[in-house]
N, C-alpha and C positions, 0 to 999 in steps of 0.2 A: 687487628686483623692483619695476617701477614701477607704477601703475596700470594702464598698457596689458596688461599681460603676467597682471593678478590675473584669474583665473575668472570667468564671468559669475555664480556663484553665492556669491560673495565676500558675507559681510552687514557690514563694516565700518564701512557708510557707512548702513548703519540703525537709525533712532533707534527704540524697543523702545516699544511701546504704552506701557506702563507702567514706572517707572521702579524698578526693583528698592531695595527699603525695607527695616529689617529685621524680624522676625520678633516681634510683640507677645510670643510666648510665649517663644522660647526666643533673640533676639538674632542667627539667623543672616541671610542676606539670600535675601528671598522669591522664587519660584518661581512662573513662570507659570502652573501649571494649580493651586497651591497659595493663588494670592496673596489678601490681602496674607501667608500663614503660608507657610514654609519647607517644610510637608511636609502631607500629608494626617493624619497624629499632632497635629500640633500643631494644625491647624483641630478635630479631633476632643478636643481636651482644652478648647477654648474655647470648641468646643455644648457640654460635656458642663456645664461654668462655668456659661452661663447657662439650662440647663436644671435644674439644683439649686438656681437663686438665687443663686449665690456671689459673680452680678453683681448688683447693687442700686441702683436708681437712684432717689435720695432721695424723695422727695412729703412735702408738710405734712402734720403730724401728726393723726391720727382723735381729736377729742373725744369726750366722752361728749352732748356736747347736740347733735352731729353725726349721731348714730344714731339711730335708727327707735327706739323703747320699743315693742315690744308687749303 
């Protein structure tokens, strides 16, 4: 089939907003209404991450001459 002959509905020849990546959580390759995660599971296991803290992202450490004494 040549060009000529492909459907006007053919998406071939279109390059994808975004460029399919894989899956932070689980390795597979991401999903446009899910992205950058494979599935709406795997976005929900990665709020679930950083709403327990399980992400942590470092800061200098709290002295003791750093706090208030009341």
């Amino acid at each position: 089939m040549s060009d000529d002959d492909k459907p006007a509905g053919s998406y071939e020849n279109v390059t994808p907003l975004r460029p399919s990546r894989p899956c932070p959580e689980c390795g597979k390759p991401s999903t446009r209404d899910s992205y950058p995660f494979c599935s709406p599971r795997c976005r929900s296991v990665d709020l679930n991450r950083w709403l327990s803290d399980a992400y942590v992202i470092p800061g200098k450490p709290i002295d003791d001459s750093d706090q208030e004494n009341d």
